[in-house]
N, C-alpha and C positions, 0 to 999 in steps of 0.2 A: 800332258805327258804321253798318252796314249797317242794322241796324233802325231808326234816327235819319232817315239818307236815305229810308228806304220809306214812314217816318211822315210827314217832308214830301211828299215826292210824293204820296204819297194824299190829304192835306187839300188841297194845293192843287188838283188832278185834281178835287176833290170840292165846293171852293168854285167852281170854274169851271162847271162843271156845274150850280151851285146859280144861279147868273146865267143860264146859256144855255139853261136848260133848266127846264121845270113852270112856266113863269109867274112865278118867284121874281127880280125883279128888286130888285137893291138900290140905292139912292141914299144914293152916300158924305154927300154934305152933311147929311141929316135923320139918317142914324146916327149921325156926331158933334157936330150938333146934340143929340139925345135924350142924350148920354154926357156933353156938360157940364150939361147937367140936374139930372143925378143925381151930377153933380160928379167923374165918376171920371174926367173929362179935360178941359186946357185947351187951348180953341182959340184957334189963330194964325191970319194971312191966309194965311201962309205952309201949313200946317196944311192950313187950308182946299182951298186950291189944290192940293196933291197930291192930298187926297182927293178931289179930282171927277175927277179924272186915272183912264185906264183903271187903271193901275198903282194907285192907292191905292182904284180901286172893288175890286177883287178881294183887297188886303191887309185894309178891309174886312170883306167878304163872307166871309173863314180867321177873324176874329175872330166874327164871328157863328156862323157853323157850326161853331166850336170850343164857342160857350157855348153851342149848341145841342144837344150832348152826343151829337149823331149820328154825328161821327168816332170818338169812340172803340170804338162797335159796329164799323163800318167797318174799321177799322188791325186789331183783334182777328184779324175772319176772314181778312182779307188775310194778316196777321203768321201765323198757325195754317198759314196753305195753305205759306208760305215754308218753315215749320217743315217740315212732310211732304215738300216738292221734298227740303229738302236731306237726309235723314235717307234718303231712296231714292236719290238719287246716291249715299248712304255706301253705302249696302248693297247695290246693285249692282256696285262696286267689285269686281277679280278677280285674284287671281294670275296665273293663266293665262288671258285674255281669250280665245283662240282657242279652249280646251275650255267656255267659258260655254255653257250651254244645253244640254250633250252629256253623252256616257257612254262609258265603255269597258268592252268585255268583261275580266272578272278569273279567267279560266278558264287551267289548263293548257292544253287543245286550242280545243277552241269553243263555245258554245253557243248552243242551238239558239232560233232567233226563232220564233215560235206567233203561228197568225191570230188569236187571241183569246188574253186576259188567262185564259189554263188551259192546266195542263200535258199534259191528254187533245188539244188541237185539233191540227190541223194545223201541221207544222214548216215554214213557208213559206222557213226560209234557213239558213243559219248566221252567226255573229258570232266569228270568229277571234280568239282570242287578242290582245291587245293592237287589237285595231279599235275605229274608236269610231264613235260615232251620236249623230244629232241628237233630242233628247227632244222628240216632240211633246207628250205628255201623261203627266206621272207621278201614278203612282200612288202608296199603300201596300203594296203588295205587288210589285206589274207597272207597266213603263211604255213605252207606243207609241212605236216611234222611225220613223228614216227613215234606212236609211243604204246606199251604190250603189241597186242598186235593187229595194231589199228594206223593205218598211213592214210592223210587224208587232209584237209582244209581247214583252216579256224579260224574266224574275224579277229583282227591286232585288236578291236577294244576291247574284248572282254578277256585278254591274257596282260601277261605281266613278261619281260623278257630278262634273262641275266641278273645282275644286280638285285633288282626291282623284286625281283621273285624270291630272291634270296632275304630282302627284307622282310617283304611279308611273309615267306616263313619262317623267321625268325622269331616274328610276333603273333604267329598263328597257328604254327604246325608243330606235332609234336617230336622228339628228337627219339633215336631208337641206340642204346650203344652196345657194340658187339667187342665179345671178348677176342683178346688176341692172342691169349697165352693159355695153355695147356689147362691151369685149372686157378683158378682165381678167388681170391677170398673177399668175401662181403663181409663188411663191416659195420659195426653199430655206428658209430660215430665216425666221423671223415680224418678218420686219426691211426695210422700203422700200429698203436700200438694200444686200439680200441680194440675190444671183445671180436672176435671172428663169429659171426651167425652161421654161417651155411658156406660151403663151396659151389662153383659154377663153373662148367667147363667151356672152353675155347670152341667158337662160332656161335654158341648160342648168341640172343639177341632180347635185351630188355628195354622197356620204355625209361626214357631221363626223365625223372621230376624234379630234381634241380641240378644244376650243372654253377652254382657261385661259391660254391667253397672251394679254394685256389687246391688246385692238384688232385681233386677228389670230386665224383659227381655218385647222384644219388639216381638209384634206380627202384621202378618196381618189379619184383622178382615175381609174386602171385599173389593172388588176393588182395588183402591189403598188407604184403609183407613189403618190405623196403631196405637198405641199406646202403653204403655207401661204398664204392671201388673205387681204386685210384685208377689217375687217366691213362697213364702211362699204359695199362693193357686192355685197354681198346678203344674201339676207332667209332667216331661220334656221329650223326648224321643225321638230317633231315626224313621224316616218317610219311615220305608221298607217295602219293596214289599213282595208276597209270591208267588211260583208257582201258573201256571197255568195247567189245568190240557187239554188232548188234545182234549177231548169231549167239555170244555168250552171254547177254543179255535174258534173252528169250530162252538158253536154255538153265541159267539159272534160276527165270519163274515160273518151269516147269519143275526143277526141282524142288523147290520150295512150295508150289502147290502139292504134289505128291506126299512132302514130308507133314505138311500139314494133314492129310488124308491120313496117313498112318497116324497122326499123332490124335485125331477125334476118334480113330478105332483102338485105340489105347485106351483111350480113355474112358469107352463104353465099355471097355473089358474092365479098368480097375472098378469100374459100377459094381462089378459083380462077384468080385474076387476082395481079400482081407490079405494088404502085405504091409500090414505097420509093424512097428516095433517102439519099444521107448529110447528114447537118446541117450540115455545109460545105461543100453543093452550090454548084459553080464557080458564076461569073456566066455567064448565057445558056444553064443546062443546059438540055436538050433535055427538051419532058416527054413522059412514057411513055402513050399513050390506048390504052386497050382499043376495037377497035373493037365491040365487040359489046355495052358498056357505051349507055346509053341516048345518045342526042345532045342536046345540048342548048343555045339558043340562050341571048342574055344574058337576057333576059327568063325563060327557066326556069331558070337558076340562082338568080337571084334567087327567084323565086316560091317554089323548091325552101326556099331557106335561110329564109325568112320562117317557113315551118312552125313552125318550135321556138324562136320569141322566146316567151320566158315561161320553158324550159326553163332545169336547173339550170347554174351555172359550176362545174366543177371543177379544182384543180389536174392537169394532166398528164393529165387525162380527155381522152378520143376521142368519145366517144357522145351524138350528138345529142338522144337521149330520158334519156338518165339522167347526162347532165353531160358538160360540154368545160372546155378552156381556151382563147384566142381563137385559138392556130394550131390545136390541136386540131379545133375546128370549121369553120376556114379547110380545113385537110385533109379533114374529112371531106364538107362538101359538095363539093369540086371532087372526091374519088373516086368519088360518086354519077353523075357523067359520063364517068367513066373517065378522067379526069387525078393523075396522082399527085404528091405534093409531100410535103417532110417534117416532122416534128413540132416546128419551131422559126418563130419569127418571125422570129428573125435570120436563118436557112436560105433561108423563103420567097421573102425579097426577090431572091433570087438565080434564080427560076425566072421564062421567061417574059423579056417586052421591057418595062424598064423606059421609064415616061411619065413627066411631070410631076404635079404632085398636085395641080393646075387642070385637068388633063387630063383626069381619069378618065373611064370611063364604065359603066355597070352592068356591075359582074359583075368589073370591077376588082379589087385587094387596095389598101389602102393601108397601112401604116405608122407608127408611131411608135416614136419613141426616148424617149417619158419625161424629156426634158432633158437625158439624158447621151449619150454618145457611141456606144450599142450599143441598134440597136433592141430592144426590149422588149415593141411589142404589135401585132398586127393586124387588120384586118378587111376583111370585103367594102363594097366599094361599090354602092349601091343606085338610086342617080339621087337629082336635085332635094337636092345636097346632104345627102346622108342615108349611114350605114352601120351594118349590121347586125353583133352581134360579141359574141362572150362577156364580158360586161368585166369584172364583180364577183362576188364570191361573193353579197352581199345583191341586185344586180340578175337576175345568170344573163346570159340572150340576150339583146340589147334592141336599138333600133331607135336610134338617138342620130345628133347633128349629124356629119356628118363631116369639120370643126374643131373639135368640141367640144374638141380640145387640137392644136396644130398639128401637120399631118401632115410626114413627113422624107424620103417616098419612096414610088414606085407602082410596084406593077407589072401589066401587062397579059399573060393566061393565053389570051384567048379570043381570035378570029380576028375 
């Protein structure tokens, strides 16, 4: 059917052109004048009359240029070019559209990008485990990619290309889903007219832990909170890494050497200073400040705690450089100014004048209870709507909305 349509269109496209164009004009009358001639048509007045009509000059002029044997060259390469369009739509077709054109690293740990297509040259990055890159140019052996901001060489055995990559992350990489709408309700159960826990606003970004319940996937929010949104607001995807490049390499374990250095001189200070509390500290407990501890206004708390976003999350960890949990490192930055509070979130709310959680202002704590009745998580407040806070195992420290789930409660530490 498609080919039938393309064939008319072409002859007539091609009889019109044969009127309008080269000097080739035809006159319906003397053509079918010349056709009873030779007897292969009887003319009518009627007859007549259409053919002097524009409409019966160009039905005409398709009868000529048909027996003129020049459309069927014509339709051929037309019909042939049709052929190739469609046959490269098929095969550009993709399983995974978003890995089209890319690769991922198929290594235990990483391997290493080279400014040239050779295993002697220079190691310009590395390509992490599960990271993928954009293919500028493949080769047979080697091929140039581009990924953060690292351009450089990678042997084909140890990547995986398109499809291939999309499988293995499929069965190996974890999934990240981003909300798409304004504010979103999380739910207990994968059910619209299940219990609502918490809200979550539009762009934030959670880890999927399950994605099989039809129209509903399950994320985790913080800690170990969890819930379920429907798919329909938001957009699902692969949680891959990208090169690192060898300058930011180097001055990442510069960084983390230093924060370690501060973090052993912490800790011969807490040698010598008393900042506990009990985890049922009353409401309005009084907090204990070393005066001899550094001072520090909101702006250097804050500044203080930014250090170790990147750093790892640990359950029931303290330590800034080598892993917290979110009161964990609620405690440990406010001890770095000589305030002491204790290892619980539910504890924390208690220390300090509580605010409103429109009210904050940097250097704040806020709160969350997770949708049940006992808060479960906290963090610092940082301004402009932001808080900083151990939240996940796969995130660690990170910088996040501070409604990315709604807050339950503030409290204010600082003067």
């Amino acid at each position: 059917m498609i080919r039938k349509i393309f064939r008319n269109t072409a002859v007539v496209a091609a009889a019109v052109a044969m009127i309008l164009q080269s000097g080739y004009v035809v006159n319906a009358t003397e053509v079918t004048a010349e056709a009873d001639q030779t007897g292969t048509s009887e003319t009518t007045g009627i007859e007549n009359t259409y053919n002097t009509t524009a409409v019966g000059g160009i039905d005409v002029a398709i009868n000529a240029y048909l027996a003129s044997g020049a459309a069927d060259e014509e339709i051929a390469a037309n019909t042939a070019a049709l052929d190739v369009d469609t046959v490269t739509a098929t095969e550009s077709t993709a399983r995974y559209p978003q890995l089209e054109n890319k690769l991922m690293a198929d290594v235990t740990d990483y391997m290493n990008i080279r400014s040239e297509a050779d295993a002697e040259s220079e190691a310009v990055g590395k390509l992490p485990h599960g990271a993928v890159a954009t293919v500028l140019e493949r080769g047979d052996e080697w091929t140039k990619i581009e990924s953060g901001s690292v351009t450089g060489y990678v042997k084909n055995e140890y990547v995986l290309f398109g499809d291939d990559a999309g499988d293995y992350a499929e069965e190996n990489c974890d999934k990240i889903a981003t909300v798409t709408t304004t504010t979103l309700k999380v739910r207990e159960e994968a059910s619209a007219d299940s219990t609502c826990l918490t809200m979550i606003p539009e762009g934030e970004t959670y880890e999927v832990i399950s994605d099989e319940e039809e129209g509903w996937t399950k994320v985790l929010i913080s800690d170990d909170f969890t819930g379920y949104v429907s798919n329909e607001f938001i957009d699902v995807e692969f949680d891959l890494g990208k090169a690192i490049s060898k300058e930011e390499e180097e001055a990442e374990i510069a960084r983390q050497a230093e924060l370690a250095r501060q973090a052993e001189l912490e800790r011969q200070a807490a040698a010598n200073r008393t900042v506990s509390a009990p985890a049922s500290a009353p409401v309005q407990q009084n907090i204990q400040v070393d005066t001899s501890a550094v001072s520090g206004t909101r702006a250097d708390v804050v500044n203080y705690a930014l250090q170790f976003v990147g750093n790892p999350y640990v359950y029931g960890g303290t330590s800034l450089t080598n892993g917290c949990d979110c009161s964990g490192f609620t405690m440990s930055v406010y001890a770095h100014f000589g305030i002491g509070i204790c290892h619980a979130s539910y504890g924390q709310v208690n220390y300090g004048t509580q605010v409103g959680i429109y009210e904050v202002q940097p250097g704040d704590l806020l709160f969350y209870n997770n949708g049940g009745s006992r808060i479960s998580h906290v963090a610092l407040y940082i301004g402009n709507g932001q808080i900083v806070h151990a939240s996940t195992e796969r995130t660690g420290i990170i910088v996040s909305n501070a409604y990315y789930q709604t807050p339950c409660a503030a409290t204010r530490l600082l003067p």
